[in-house]
N, C-alpha and C positions, 0 to 999 in steps of 0.2 A: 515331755522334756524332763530330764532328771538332772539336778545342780546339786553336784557330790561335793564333800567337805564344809558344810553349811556349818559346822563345830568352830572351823578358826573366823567367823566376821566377830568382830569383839561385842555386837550387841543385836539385838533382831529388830530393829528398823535397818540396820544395815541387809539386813538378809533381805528383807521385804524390800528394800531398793534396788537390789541385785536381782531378785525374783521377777521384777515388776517391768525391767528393763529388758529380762530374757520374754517376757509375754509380750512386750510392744515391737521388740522382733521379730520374734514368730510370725507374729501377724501380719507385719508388714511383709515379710519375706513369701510366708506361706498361703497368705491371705484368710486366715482363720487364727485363733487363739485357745492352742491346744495347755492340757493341763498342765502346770509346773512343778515338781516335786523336790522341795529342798532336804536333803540328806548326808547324815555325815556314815557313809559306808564300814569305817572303821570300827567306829561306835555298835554300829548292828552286828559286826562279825564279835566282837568281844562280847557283847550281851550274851550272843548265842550260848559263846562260848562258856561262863562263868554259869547262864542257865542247867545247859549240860553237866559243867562240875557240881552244880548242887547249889551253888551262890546267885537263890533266886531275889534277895534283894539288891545286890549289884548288877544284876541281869537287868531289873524292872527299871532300876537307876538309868544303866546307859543305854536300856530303850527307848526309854522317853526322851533322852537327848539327842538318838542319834533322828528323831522323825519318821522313822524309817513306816511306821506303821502303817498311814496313809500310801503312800506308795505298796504296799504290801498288800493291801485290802483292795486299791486300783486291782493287780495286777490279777489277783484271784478271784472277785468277780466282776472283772467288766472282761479281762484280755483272755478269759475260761471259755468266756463263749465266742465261738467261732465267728457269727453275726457282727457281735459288738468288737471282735478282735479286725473284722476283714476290715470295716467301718474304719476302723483308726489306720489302718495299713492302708486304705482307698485314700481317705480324706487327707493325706498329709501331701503325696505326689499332686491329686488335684487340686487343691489350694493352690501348690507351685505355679500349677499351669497356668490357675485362672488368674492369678497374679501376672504372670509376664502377660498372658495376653490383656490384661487392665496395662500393662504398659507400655506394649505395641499400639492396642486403643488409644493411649494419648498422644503416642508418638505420630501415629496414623492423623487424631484430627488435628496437631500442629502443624503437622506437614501439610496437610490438606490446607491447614487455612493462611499459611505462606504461602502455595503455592496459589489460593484465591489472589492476595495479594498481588502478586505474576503477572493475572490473567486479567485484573481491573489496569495494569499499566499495559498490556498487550490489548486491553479494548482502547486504553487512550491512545496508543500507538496508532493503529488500526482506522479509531476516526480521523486522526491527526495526518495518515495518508491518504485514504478519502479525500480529506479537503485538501492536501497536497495534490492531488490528481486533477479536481475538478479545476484547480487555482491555475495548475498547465494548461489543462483543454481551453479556459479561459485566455490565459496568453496564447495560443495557438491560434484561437478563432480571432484575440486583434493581430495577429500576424496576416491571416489570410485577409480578413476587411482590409489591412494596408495595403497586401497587394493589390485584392482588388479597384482601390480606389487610387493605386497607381494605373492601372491598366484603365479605370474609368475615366481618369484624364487624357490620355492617349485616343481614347474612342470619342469624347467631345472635342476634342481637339480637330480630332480628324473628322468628325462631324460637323464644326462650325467651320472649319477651313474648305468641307466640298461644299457648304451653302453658300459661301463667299464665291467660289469660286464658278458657280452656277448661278449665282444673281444675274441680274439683267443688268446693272452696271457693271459685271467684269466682266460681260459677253460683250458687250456693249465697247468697253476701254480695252477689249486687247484679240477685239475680233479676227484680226491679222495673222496673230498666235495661235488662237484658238482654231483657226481653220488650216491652217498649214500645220496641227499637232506640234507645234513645239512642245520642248520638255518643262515647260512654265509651271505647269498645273500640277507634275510627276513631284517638283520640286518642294513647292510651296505643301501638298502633304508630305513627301519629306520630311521636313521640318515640324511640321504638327505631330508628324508623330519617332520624332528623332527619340528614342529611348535605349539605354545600353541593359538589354533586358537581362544578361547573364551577370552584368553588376549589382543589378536590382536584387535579384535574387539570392545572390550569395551575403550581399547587405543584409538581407530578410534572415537568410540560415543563421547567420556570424550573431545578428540581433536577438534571433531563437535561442540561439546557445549558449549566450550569455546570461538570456532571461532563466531557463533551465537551469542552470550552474546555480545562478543566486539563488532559485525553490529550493532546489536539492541541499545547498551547503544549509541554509534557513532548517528546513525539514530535519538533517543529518543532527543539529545542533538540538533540536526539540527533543529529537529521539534517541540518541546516546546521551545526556544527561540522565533522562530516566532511568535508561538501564544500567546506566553504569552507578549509578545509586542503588538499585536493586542488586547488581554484582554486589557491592562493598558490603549491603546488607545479607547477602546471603553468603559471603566469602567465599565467592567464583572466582577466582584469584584466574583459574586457568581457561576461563571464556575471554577472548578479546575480538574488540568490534574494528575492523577498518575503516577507515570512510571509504566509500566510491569515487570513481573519479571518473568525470563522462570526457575528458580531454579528447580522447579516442572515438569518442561517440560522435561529438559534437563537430570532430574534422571527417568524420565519415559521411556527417549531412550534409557538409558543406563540398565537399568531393561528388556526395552523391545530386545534389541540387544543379551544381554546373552540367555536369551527365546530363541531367534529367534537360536541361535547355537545350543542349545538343540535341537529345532525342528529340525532340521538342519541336527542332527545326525542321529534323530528316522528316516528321512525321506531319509537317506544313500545319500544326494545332496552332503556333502564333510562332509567325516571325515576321518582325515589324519589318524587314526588306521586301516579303513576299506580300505583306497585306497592303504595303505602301505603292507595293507595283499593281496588283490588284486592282484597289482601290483606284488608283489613278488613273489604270486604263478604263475603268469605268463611268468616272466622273472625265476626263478627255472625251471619251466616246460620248456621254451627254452634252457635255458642253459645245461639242461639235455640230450634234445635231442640231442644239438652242440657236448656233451661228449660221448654221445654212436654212433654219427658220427664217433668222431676223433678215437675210441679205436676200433673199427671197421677196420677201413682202417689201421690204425696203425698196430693193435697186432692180427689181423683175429680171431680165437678162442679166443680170450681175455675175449670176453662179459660172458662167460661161467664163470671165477673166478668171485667169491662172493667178496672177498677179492683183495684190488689194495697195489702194495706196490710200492719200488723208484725203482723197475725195472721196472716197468711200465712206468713211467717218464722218464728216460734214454731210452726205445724203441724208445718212444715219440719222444724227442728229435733227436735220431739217426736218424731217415723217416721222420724227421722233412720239409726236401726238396723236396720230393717224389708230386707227381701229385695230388691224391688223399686227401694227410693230407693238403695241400696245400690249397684246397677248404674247406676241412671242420674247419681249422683255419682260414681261409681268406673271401670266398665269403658268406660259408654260415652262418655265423658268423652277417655279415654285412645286410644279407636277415631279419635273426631273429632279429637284432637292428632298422632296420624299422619295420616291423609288430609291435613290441612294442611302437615304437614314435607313431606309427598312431595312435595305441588303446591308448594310453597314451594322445596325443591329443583331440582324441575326447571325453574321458570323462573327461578331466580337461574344454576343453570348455564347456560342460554342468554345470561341477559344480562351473566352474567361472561365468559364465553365471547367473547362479539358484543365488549364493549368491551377485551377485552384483543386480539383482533384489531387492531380500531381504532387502539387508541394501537402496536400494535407495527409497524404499517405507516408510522404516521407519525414513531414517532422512530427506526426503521429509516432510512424516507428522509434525515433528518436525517443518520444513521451513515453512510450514502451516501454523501451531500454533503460528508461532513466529508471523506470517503477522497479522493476527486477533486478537492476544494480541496486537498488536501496534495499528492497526485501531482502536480498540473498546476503547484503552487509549486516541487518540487524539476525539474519538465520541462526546463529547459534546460539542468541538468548532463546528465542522463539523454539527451537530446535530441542534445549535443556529445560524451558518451561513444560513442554509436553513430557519429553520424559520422567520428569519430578511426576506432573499430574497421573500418567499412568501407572508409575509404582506405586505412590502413596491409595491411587484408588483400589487398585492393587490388594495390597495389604487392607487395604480398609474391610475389602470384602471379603478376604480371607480369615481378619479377625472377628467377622461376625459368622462367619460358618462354624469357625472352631469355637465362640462361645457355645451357639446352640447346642454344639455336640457335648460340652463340656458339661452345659447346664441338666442337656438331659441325663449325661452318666452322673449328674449328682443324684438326679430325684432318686435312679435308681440305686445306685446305695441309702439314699436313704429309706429306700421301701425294703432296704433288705432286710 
């Protein structure tokens, strides 16, 4: 570096501050700290000059002041020889280079370590759905326990109503009924098991969806804070986050739930008319049996009257302690109220079974939908954190290749 006119600073610490400040740029620019040469050019040309006319003490005068000599003595034997000339003509572009990339290097582990930053609120994110998800499946699974333990009263119900109804004192008090099939018996389950299952269930969806709304609004509120702090910090001005909205979700489960009790019906898995008739002709046909037991052993030719009146009932009573009426009020009574619980069991297991299937596939889907509306809402932080991370790795790895190659075309200049 050559600093012409060093003659007008009015004193030489000024010059030496001038000089001093061109080497701390250099370096920072060039990445190296090439020599500085302060000269007054005018001074050298008039030296020459007055030399040539003969005026060798004015020549010696304004040589010394213009400095020039130094520079002079550089130029003819260091930049003479071709080695030491290529050297300074190498070493001034590479310096450049190795510079910028020392400052793509830090650009690079900045960025990298904002973008760490990102990826530690994208693991809190990340847990923070997790426990969102499992906190649904949680609600989910006490949605089905309610059902089921609506449906479980339905099944006791109608299990303590056909052992009533198969005891030895209802055979006994309505023997009349019971052998001319009235609808007595059809009735009184019925009632035990009166349930408006399509309300039930749309209760259950309406109760899911509300439950869902408040996870998700909870959730939405954990998760745009963070990133909308991280926007501000990174000056994402132009990401914006929606919230999701399952409105649409949540009337499709509840649309889809009624369907599914329809289906439900056509497909005889539980519809309390069809299990009620069922069941009744079953428990009838027992009860029936119980009565042409007891009137049997009771009244011997009795079965023969068409017609039962209250003498019949008083026999009843009267041989009420006898051996025979004995068992068929007491044991076999008690025979015909299991066979019923069993077959009563096992197709309430079925059809509890079938319909909690049902609803957990549909308000699973719902749990689904809810996940993916939320992911695809927070997608474009997520979306723009990956891209930061693969540029900046990017770059990362590109400025260690071009060091290497930097580094080795130093060594060899300097082997030249």
């Amino acid at each position: 570096m050559v600093l012409n006119k060093v003659d007008l600073f009015e004193d030489e610490e000024s010059q030496v501050k001038v000089v001093d400040f061109v080497k701390e740029n250099c370096a920072r620019i060039l990445g190296s700290e090439p020599p500085v040469f302060g000269i007054a050019g005018r001074l050298a040309l008039n030296s020459k000059l007055k030399r040539a006319a003969g005026d060798i003490a004015a020549a010696d005068e304004l040589w010394e002041r213009s400095q020039f000599q130094q520079l002079e003595s550089y130029i003819v034997n260091q930049l003479t020889d071709k080695k030491e000339a290529a050297k300074l003509k190498l070493e001034s572009p590479l310096g450049v280079a190795e510079r910028f990339l020392e400052n793509y290097k830090q650009a690079a582990s900045l960025g990298g370590k904002i973008t760490e930053d990102d990826k530690i609120v994208l693991t809190e994110i990340k847990d923070s759905i997790e426990a969102y998800e499992k906190s649904v499946l949680e609600a989910l699974k006490q949605k089905l326990d309610k059902l089921e333990t609506i449906l479980d009263s339905v099944q006791q119900k109608a299990s303590a109503t056909s052992a009533k109804v198969l005891s030895g004192q209802y055979i006994a008090s309505n023997i009349v009924g019971v052998l001319s099939k009235s609808a007595s018996i059809e009735g009184e389950l019925k009632m035990a098991m009166d349930i408006d299952l399509d309300k039930e269930l749309k209760a259950l969806a309406e109760d899911f969806g509300r439950t869902l709304k408040d996870k998700q609004d909870a959730q939405w509120n954990l998760c745009s804070a963070l990133i909308t702090q991280r926007l501000n910090n990174r000056g994402w001005k132009q990401i914006k986050l929606t919230k999701p909205d399952l409105t649409k979700q949540v009337d499709t489960l509840i649309q889809s739930v009624a369907a599914d009790a329809e289906r439900s019906k056509r497909n005889a898995r539980f519809d309390p008319q069809v299990e009620t008739m069922v069941l009744g002709q079953s428990v009838a046909a027992k009860a029936f049996d119980i009565a042409v037991a007891t009137v049997a052993v009771a009244g011997g030719g009795l079965l023969a009257l068409e017609v039962f009146n209250a003498g019949i009932l008083d026999a009843l009573a009267f041989v009420g302690t006898t051996g025979g009426l004995g068992y068929t009020l007491g044991i076999y009574p008690s025979m015909m109220q299991d066979q019923v619980k069993l077959d009563l069991d096992n197709r309430a297991d079925a059809w509890k079974g079938d319909l909690r299937d049902e609803m957990r596939e549909l308000f699973k889907d719902a749990a689904v939908q809810s996940n993916f509306e939320m992911e695809q809402a927070l997608g474009p932080y997520v979306d723009a954190v990956s891209v930061e991370a693969s540029k900046w790795a990017s770059v990362s790895t590109r400025v260690n290749q071009l060091s290497n190659d930097l580094s080795t075309l130093r060594s060899r200049i300097n082997n030249l």
